[in-house]
C-alpha positions in Angstrom: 0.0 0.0 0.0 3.0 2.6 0.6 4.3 2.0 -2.8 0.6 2.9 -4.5 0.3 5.9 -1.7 3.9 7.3 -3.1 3.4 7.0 -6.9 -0.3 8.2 -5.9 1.3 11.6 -4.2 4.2 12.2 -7.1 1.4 12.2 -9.6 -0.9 14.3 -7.4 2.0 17.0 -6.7 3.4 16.9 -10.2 -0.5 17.1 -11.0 -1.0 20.4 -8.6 1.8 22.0 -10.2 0.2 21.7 -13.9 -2.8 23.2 -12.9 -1.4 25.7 -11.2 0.8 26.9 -13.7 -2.3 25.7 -16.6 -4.3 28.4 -14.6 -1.6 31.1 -15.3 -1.3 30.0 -19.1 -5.7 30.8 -19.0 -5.2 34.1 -17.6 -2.0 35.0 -19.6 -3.8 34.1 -22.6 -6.9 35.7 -22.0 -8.7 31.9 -22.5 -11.0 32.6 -19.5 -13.9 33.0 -21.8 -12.4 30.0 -24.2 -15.8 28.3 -23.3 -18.1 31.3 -22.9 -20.5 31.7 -20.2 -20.6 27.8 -20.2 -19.4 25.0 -17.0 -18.4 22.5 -16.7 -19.8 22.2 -20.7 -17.6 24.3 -23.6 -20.0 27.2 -25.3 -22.9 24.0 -23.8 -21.6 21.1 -25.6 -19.8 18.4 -24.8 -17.6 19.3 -28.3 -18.2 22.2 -29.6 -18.3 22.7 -33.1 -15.5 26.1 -33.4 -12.4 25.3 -32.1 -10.6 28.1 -31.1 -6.9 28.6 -29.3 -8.8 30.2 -26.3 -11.2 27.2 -26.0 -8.2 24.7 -26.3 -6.5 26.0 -23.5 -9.6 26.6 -21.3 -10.7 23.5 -21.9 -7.7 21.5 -21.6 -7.4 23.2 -18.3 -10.9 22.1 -16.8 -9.8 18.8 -17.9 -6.8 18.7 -16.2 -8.4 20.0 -13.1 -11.0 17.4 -13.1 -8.3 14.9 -13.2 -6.2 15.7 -11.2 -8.8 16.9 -8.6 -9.6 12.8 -8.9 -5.4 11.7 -7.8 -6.1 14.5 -5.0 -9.4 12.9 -3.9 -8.0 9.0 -4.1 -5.0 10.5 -2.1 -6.6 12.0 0.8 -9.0 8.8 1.6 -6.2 6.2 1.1 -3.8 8.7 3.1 -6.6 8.8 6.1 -7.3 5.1 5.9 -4.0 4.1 6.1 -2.5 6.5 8.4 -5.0 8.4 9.4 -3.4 7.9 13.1 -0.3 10.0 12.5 -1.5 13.5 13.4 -0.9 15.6 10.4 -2.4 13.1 8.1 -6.2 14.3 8.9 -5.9 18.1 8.8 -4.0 17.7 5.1 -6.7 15.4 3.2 -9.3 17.7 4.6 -7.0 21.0 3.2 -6.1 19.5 0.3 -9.7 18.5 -0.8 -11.3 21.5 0.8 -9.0 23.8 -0.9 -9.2 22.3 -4.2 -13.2 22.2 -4.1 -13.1 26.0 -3.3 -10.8 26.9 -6.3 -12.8 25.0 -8.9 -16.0 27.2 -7.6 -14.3 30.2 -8.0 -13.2 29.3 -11.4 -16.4 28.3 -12.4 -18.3 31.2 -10.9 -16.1 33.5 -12.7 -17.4 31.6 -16.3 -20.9 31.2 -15.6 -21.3 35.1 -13.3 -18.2 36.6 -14.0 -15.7 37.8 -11.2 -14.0 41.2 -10.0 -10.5 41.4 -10.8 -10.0 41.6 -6.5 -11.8 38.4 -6.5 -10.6 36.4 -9.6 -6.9 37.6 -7.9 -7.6 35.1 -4.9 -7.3 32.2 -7.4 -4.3 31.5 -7.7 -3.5 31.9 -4.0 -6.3 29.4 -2.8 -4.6 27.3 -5.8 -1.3 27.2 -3.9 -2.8 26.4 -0.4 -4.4 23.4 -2.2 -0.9 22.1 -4.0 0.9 22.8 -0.8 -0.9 20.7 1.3 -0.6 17.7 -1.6 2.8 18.5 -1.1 3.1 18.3 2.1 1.4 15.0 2.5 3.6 13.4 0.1 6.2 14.6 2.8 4.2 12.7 5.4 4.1 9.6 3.3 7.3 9.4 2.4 8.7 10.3 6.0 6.7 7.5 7.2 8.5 5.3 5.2 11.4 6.8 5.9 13.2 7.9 2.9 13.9 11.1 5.4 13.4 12.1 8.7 13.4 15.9 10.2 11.6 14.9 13.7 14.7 15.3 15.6 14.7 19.2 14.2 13.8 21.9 17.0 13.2 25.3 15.3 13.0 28.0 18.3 10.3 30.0 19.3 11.7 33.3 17.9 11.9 31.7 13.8 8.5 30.1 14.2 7.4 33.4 14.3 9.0 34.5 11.6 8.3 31.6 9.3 4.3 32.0 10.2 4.4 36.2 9.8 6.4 35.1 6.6 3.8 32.6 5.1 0.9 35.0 5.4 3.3 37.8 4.1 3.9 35.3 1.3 0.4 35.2 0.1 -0.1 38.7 0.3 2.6 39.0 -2.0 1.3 36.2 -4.4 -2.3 38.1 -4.1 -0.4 41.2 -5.5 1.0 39.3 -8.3 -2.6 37.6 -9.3 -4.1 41.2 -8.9 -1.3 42.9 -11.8 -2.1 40.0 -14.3 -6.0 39.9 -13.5 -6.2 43.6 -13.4 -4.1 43.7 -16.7 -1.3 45.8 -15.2 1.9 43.6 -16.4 3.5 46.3 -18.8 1.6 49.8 -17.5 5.5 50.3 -16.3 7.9 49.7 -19.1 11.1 49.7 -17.2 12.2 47.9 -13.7 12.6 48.7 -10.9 10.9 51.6 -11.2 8.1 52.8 -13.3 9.1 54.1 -16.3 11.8 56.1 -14.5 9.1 57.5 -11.7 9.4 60.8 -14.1 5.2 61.2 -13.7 4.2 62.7 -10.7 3.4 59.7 -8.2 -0.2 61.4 -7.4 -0.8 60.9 -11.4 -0.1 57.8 -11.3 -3.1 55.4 -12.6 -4.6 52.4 -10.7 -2.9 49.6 -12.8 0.3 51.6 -12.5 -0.2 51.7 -8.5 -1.2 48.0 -8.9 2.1 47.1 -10.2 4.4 49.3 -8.3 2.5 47.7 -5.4 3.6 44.4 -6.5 6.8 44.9 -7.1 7.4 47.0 -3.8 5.7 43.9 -1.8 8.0 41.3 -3.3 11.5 43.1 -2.8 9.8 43.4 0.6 9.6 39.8 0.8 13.3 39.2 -0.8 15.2 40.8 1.5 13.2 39.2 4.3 14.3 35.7 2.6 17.6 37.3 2.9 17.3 37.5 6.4 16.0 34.7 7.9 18.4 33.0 5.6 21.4 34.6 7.5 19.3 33.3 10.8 19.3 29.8 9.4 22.7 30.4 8.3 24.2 30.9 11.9 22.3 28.9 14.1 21.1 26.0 12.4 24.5 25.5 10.4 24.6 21.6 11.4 20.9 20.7 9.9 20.6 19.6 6.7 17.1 20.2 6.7 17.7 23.8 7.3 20.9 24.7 6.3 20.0 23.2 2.3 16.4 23.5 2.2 16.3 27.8 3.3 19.6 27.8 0.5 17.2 26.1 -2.0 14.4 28.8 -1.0 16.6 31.5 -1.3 17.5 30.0 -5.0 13.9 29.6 -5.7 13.1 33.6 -4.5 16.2 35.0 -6.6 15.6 33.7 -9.6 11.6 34.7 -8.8 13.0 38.2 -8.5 14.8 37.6 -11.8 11.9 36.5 -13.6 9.9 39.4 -12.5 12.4 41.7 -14.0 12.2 39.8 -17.3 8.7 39.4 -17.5 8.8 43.0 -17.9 12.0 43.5 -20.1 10.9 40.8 -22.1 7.5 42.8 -22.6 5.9 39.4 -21.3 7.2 36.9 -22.9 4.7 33.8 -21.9 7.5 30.8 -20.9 9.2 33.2 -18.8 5.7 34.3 -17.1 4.4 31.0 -16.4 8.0 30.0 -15.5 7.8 32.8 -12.9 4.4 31.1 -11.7 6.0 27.9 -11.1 8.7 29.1 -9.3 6.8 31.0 -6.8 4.6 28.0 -6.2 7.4 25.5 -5.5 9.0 28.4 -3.4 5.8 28.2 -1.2 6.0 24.4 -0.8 8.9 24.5 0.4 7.4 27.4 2.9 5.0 25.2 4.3 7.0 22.2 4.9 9.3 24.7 7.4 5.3 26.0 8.8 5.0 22.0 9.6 8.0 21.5 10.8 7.7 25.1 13.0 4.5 23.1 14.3 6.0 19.7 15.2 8.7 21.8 17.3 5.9 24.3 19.0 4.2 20.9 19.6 7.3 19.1 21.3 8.3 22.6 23.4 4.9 22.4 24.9 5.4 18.4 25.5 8.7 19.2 27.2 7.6 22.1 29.6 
């Protein structure tokens, strides 16, 4: 039964991460309205008769979804049945099929009603919660059969805090970067890092411009706090692996995001390197929960302790 679980959870993470990123392609694309004001049918029909670009990749979307919303589901009961008894095992399958439901209902009611752009910008941040807790309960499953083991890791008081202020900052951040695409502010600023030279007046600057310098404000925010909780890691936690490599591989996965962002813009949004930038940034916050878990085992074994 482990063996199924495992090749169950690669597919259903590997899965997660093409929706997330098929989600980007819709909204980079403009193929939201590839099936018109029709779900889970295309323009109402099973096939429809025009085949467009825009319905291809809405449609192929939706049917990735459905599938891999299928892996997620088979996932989360064989995870409870099985080990159900190991304490993070519950709370996942329930996140991870909770989450999931909730994103395909936003989708959908932004075919069939039609969405703000604040709204339709919570998307792809629900989408990540959803793939993070997939993630993380391939963790479980393959800790239980241990292939790895970070129970013996005590993160102090003083980082869990950082690490949970960090997550919510995190989303934030990703909300920001959902709003500039929904809200169709990508390229109102033609140069980086500032906008256009900031040679307007900043009290003339338009919404989608304020959008954007929003964004990019919020995520140098985020990359010099990376920065420094990596120099915490760095000298404290020097003789964990779990630590010591996994916050290097974040700070990897932030400065090339950082990169991206810049190119996305000097590239005048060249669609790899876009999409490219939404994988990072989701694989980035995997990572970021696995250190949230972890921060909870250790808050979990302080309180045991005392």
């Amino acid at each position: 039964m482990i063996r199924i679980l495992k090749w169950l959870s690669i597919l259903s993470t590997l899965g997660m991460l093409v929706v997330l990123v098929g989600g980007a392609l819709v909204t980079k694309t403009n193929s939201g309205m590839g099936c018109g004001r029709s779900w889970p049918l295309c323009d109402g029909k099973l096939i429809p008769s025009k085949i467009t670009t825009e319905l291809v990749i809405e449609l192929s979307h939706r049917m990735v979804s459905g599938t891999v919303g299928i892996l997620v589901l088979a996932l989360s009961i064989l995870a409870w049945k099985c080990y159900g008894h190991i304490r993070e095992t519950k709370f996942l399958a329930i996140m991870s099929i909770f989450f999931l439901v909730l994103q395909g209902l936003i989708g959908a009611a932004a075919v069939v009603w039609g969405q703000s752009d604040f709204v339709l910008a919570m998307h792809f941040g629900i989408s990540l919660i959803s793939f993070a807790a997939v993630f993380l309960l391939t963790l479980l499953i393959f800790e239980i059969d241990q292939k790895f083991d970070a129970k013996s890791l005590l993160i102090k008081k003083r980082l869990r805090v950082q690490f949970y202020a960090f997550f919510v900052y995190t989303l934030c951040v990703v909300y920001t970067g959902a709003l500039v695409r929904h809200a169709k502010a990508s390229l109102v600023c033609k140069s980086w890092p500032l906008c256009d030279g900031m040679t307007m007046n900043v009290s003339t600057l338009s919404f989608e411009q304020w959008v954007q310098m929003g964004h990019r404000l919020a995520a140098a925010t985020l990359f010099i706090w990376v920065i420094y909780i990596s120099i915490q890691v760095w000298k404290e936690y020097r003789t964990n692996k779990v630590m010591y490599i996994g916050w290097g591989i974040g700070l990897g996965l932030m400065t090339l995001q950082v990169t991206l962002g810049a190119l996305v813009i000097v590239t005048y949004l060249n669609l790899y390197i876009a999409l490219l930038h939404a994988l990072i940034i989701s694989c980035f916050f995997g990572l970021l929960s696995y250190y949230i878990l972890l921060s909870n085992r250790s808050a979990k074994y302080e309180k045991e302790i005392n």
